[in-house]
N, C-alpha and C positions, 0 to 999 in steps of 0.2 A: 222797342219798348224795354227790352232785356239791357241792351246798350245804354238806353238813357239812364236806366235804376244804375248798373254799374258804376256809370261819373257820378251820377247823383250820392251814390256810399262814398266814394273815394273823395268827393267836395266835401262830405262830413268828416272823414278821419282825419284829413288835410289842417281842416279846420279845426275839432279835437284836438289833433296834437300842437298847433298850436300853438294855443288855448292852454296847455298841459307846458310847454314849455315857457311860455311867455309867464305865466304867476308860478314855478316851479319852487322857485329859490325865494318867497314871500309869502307865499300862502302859508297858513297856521301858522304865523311870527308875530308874538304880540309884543307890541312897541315898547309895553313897561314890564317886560322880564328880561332881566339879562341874557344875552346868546351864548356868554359861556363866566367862568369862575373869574372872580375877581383874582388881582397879583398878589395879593394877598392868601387867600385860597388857594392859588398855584404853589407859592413857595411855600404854606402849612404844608403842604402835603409832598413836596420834593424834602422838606427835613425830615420828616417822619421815616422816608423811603432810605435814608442813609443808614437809619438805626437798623430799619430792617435787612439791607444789606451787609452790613457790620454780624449779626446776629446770625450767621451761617454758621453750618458745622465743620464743612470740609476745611477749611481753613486753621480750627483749630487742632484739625486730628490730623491733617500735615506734618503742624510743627508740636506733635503730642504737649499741647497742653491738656487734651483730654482723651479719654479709650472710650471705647463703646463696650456695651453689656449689655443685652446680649447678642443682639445684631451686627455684625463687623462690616462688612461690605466697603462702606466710608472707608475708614483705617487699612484696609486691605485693598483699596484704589480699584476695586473694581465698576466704581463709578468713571466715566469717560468725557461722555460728555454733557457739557453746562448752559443752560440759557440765558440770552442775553437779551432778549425780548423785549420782558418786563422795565427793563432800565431805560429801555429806548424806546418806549409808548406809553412808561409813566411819568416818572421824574425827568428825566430828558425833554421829553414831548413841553413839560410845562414850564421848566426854564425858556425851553426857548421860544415858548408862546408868550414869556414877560418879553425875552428879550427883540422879540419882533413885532410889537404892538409899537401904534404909532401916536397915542395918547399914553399921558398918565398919569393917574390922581394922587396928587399929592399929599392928600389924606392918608396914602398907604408908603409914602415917603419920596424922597425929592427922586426925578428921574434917573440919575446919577447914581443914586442909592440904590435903588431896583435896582437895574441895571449890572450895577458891579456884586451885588449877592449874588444874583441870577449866572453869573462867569464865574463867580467863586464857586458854587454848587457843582456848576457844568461840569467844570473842571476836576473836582471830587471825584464824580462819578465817573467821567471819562478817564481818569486816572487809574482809579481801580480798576474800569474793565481791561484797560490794554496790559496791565501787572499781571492781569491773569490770562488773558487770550492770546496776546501779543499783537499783531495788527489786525484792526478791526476798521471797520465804517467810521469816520470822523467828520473829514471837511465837507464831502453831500454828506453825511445823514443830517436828519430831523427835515428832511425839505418837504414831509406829506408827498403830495399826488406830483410834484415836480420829477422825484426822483423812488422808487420803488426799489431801485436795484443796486444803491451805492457800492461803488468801490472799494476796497480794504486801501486802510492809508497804512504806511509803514510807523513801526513803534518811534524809529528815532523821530520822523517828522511830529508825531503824535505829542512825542515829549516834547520836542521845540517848544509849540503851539502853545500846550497849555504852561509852558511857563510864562513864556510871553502873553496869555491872558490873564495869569494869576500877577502878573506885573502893571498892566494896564487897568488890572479892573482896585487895586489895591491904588493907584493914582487917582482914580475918575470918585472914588468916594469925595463925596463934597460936606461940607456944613449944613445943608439943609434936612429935613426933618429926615429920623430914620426910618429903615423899613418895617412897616406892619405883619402881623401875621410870624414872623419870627420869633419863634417856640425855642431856641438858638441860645440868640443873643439880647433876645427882645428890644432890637433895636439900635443896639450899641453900637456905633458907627469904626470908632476906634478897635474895639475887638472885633471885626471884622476883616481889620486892614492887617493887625496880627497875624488872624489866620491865615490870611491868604500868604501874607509872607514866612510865615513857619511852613507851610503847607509846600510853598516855592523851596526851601532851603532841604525838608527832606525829597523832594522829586531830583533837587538838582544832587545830595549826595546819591542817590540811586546810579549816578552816572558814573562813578568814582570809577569802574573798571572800563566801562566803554567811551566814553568821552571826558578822562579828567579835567582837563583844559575848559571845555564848559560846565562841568560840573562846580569846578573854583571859582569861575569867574561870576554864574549866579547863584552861590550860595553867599559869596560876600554882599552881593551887592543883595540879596534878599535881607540878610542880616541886616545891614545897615538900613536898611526899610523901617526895621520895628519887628520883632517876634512875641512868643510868649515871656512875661517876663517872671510871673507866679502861675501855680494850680488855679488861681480863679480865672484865667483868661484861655484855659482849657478850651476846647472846643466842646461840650458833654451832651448829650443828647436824652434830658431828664423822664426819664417815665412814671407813670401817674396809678395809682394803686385805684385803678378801674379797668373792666373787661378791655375800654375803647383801645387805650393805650398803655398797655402794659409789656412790661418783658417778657420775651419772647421766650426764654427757657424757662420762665415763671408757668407759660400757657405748654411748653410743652410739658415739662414735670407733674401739675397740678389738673392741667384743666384736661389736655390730653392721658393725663396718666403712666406717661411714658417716662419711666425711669431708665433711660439710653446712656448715660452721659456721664462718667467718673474722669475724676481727677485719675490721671495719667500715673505711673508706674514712674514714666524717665522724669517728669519736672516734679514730684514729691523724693523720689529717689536723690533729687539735684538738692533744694531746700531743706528738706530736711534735718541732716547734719550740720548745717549753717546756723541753725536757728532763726531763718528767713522769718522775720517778724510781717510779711505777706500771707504766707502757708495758711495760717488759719483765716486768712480771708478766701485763699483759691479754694480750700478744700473742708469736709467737715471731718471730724474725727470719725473712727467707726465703735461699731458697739464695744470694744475693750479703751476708748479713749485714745488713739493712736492714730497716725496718719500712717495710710496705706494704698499706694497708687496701684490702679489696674493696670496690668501688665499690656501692653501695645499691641495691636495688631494680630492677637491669636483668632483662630477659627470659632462660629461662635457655640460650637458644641464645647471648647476648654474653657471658652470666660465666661460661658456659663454655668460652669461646675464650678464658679469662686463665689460663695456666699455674698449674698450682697453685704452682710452685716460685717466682714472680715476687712469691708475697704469702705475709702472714702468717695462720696460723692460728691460733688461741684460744690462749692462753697456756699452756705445759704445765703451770702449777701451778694453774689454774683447772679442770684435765680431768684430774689424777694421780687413781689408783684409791679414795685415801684423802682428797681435795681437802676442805676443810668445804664448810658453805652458811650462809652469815652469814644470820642471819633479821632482828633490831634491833640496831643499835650504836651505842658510845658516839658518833662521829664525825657520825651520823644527826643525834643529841642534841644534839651540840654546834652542828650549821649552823642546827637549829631554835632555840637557842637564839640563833644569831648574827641569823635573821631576826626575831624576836620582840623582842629590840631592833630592832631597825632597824623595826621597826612600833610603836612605844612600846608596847608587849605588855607591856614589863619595862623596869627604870631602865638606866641606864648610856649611851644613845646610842650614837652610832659608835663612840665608845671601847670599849664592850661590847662592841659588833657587832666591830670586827674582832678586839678577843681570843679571842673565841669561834671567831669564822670562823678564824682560822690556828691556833687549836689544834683544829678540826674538821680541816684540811688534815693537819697531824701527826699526830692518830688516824690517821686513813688511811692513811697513807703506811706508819708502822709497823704496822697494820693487815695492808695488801697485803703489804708488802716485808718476809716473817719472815727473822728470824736463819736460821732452822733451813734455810733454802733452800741456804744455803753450801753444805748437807754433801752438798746433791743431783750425781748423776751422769747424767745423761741416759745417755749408753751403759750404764751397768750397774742402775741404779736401774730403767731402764724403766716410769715412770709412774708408779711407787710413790713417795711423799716416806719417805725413809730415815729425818727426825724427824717424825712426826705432826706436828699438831696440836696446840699446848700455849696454854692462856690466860695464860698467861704472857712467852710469847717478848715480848721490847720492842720489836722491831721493830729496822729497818737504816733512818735517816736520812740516808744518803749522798745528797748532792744537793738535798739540803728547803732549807737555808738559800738559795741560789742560785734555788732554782724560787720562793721566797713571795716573794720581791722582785719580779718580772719585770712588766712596769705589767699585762699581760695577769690576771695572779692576783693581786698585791698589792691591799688591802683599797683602796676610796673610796669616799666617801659619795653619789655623784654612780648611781652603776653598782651599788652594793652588793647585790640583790639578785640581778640577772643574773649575780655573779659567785657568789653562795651556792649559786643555783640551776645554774650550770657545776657545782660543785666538789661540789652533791651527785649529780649525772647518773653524775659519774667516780667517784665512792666506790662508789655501787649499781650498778658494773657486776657484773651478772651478777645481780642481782636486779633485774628488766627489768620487772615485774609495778609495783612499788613506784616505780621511774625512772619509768614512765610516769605513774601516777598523780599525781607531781609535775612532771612533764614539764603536764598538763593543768591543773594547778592555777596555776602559776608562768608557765608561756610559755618556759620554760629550759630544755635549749638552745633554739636558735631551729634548728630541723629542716626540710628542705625534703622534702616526699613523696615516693614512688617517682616516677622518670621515667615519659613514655610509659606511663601508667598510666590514661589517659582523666580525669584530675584528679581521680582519688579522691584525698582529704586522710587524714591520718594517723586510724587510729581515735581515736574519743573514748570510745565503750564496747564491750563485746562483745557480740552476738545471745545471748537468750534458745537452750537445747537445744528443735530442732525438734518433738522429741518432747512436748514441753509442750503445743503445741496442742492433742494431742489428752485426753492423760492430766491436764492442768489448766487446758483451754482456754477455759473463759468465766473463769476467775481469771488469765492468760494476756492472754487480749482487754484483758479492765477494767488491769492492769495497764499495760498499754500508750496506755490511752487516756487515766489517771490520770498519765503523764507527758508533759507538752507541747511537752518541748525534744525527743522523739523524731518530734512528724510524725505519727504515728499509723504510722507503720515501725517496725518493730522489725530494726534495721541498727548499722553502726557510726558512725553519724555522730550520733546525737542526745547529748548532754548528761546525766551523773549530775547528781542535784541539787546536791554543790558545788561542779563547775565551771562557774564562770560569771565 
């Protein structure tokens, strides 16, 4: 009797499970709610994730656009290492769930058009991490439950890739409707194709010392694609004077309370005496009306004994609640185009090179310095800019004629590129990520490390996440032992493959 109860349980859970498997993957799915975000909802929220990437600190206290008060840590590199996580379970995850869907509504633009945003994004983001990590997860990542443990691909194949996606996906754009949900470009099919090829032209000068030869060969032919050709075809990533979507140094100064973050000692010490008609947008005056950078990288018992009212903090229109975040721009464009001359990349010689380069200077300048700042009130405005953000504003030139003369900025042949590599440092302020990566490629500016720092040097990369050891650690290991400019450390001092 004991025996038959036995089969008789074991015929139940038999049949339980099932029972449990057979409706596992249907039970509670109801047929008029969608099972996951529209492409439109995907790519909202992969733009979004750029500005937030963009809006990091370390990147600008690298290449001291800014010092910390009164916390150093950052400045003084005793942070190691960085996570790459979030990149590759949010915004990654959801390109590439546009780009492996097998329907698509053309409501939210022709497939074609999806599609080729969706590669221009990838590629963004994939581009930045490997500037900063050097070889990471690329051709397996995003496969989900296929793959858990991908591989490290190497930087050069890395680069290949995404040029040749940012070449393919800037072809596949078609005439039919554009993409929805883009907060960008709103759709603008043509400035899409721009970026991607601006985007291609500076990846491929990134190669200038490790691969010239392909570096020339696809920056011309990105050129010849179509780039930026004014500030309104900028790439900008507009923020909105509400909690949802606001800038990020707006929530940390204000909402957070945390006053961390001055205008720099070495780039106010630099403008300065130029009369950089930028300065007073990087930086505010301090209580005597003067600009005064915080001195770099000291301990935070001495930059805390400097009055905060003796110096300047971040510029108010770089931290307004609605501030943009410039992501690619024409001015980028134009300095890459000014060095590519000057490396016979492209005809025209120095003659080129400095047309380029001083009209790289005046992007800028009217870039940074909008009309729309006039109408601002500090006491009543309160942080908010009264006129948005418009691709349009032509910018306020007061002072440019006087500052491109000056022997310090004026174009020569002699110095030409230390002075491209200055004046792109100053343009990227506040894209510290992208400053640096040129900062390592160029030698510009010429940066001297935190003091009293036991001579740690400025990073060259950032530490793999700790967590990788365990969760991808013999892919992890070989990664690290596959790069030689690292030492067999995984730290900040070994070498992406194209710096050298």
């Amino acid at each position: 009797m004991k025996k038959l109860l036995i089969i008789q349980l074991l015929i139940a859970l038999l049949v339980t499970g099932a029972g449990c498997t057979k409706f596992s993957d249907n039970i509670n799915v109801d047929p008029n709610v969608p099972t996951r975000a529209s492409n439109a909802q995907l790519l909202t929220y992969s733009i979004t994730q750029i500005a937030n990437t963009i809006e990091s600190i370390s990147g600008n206290l690298y290449v001291q656009h800014w010092s910390e008060k009164p916390y150093t840590d950052n400045s003084r590199y005793t942070v190691v290492n960085f996570d790459f996580y979030d990149l590759y379970t949010q915004p990654l995850e959801n390109l590439q769930t546009i780009l492996n869907a097998t329907t698509y509504d053309v409501n939210e633009g022709s497939a074609n058009n999806q599609k080729a945003v969706a590669r221009i994004l990838k590629a963004w983001f994939f581009w930045h991490m490997t500037d900063r990590w050097g070889d990471i997860p690329y051709f397996n990542a995003l496969k989900g439950k296929e793959n858990f443990s991908p591989v490290y691909d190497r930087q050069k194949d890395i680069y290949y890739d995404l040029i040749k996606e940012l070449k393919e996906a800037a072809a596949q754009i078609d005439n039919g409707n554009g993409v929805t949900g883009d907060i960008l470009y709103r759709g603008n099919m043509a400035y899409w194709k721009r970026f991607a090829n601006s985007m291609r032209c500076l990846m491929a000068l990134r190669l200038s010392k490790a691969d010239a030869a392909k570096g020339k060969a696809e920056f011309t032919d990105a050129l010849s694609g179509g780039v930026f050709t004014d500030n309104s075809q900028s790439a900008v990533y507009v923020h909105l004077a509400e909690a949802a979507n606001q800038n990020y140094w707006y929530y940390v100064a204000n909402v957070q309370n945390r006053p961390w973050y001055w205008a720099s000692k070495t780039i106010v010490d630099y403008m300065k005496p130029l009369n950089d008609p930028r300065l007073k947008i990087f930086a505010d005056v301090n209580s005597s009306k003067d600009y005064v950078g915080v001195p770099y990288g000291l301990d935070g018992n001495a930059v805390g004994a400097i009055p905060s009212g003796s110096v300047s903090f971040v510029g108010v229109h770089v931290r307004t609640q609605n501030a943009p975040t410039y992501i690619t721009t024409y001015a980028q464009v134009l300095f890459a185009i000014a060095e590519a001359n000057k490396l016979t990349w492209l005809p025209g010689g120095d003659a080129d090179a400095k047309t380029n380069y001083e009209a790289g200077i005046e992007a800028s300048v009217r870039q940074w310095n909008r009309q729309s700042f006039k109408a601002y009130v500090d006491s009543t405005d309160k942080q908010i800019e009264r006129i948005p953000y418009s691709a349009t504003d032509a910018g306020d030139t007061t002072g440019l004629a006087a500052y491109k003369v000056q022997p310090e900025v004026a174009y020569n042949s002699t110095d030409a590129l230390k002075k491209i590599g200055y004046q792109r440092w100053l343009h990227l302020y506040a894209n510290g990520y992208e400053a640096w990566a040129e900062w390592r490629r160029t030698g510009f500016p010429v940066l001297t490390p935190a003091p009293n720092n036991g001579n740690i040097p400025i990073p060259r990369r950032q530490a793999y996440p700790v967590k990788e050891q365990n969760i991808n650690g013999n892919n992890y290991r070989l990664a690290i032992f596959l790069q030689p400019s690292l030492g067999g450390k995984d730290d900040l001092n070994g070498r992406v493959w194209w710096d050298q």
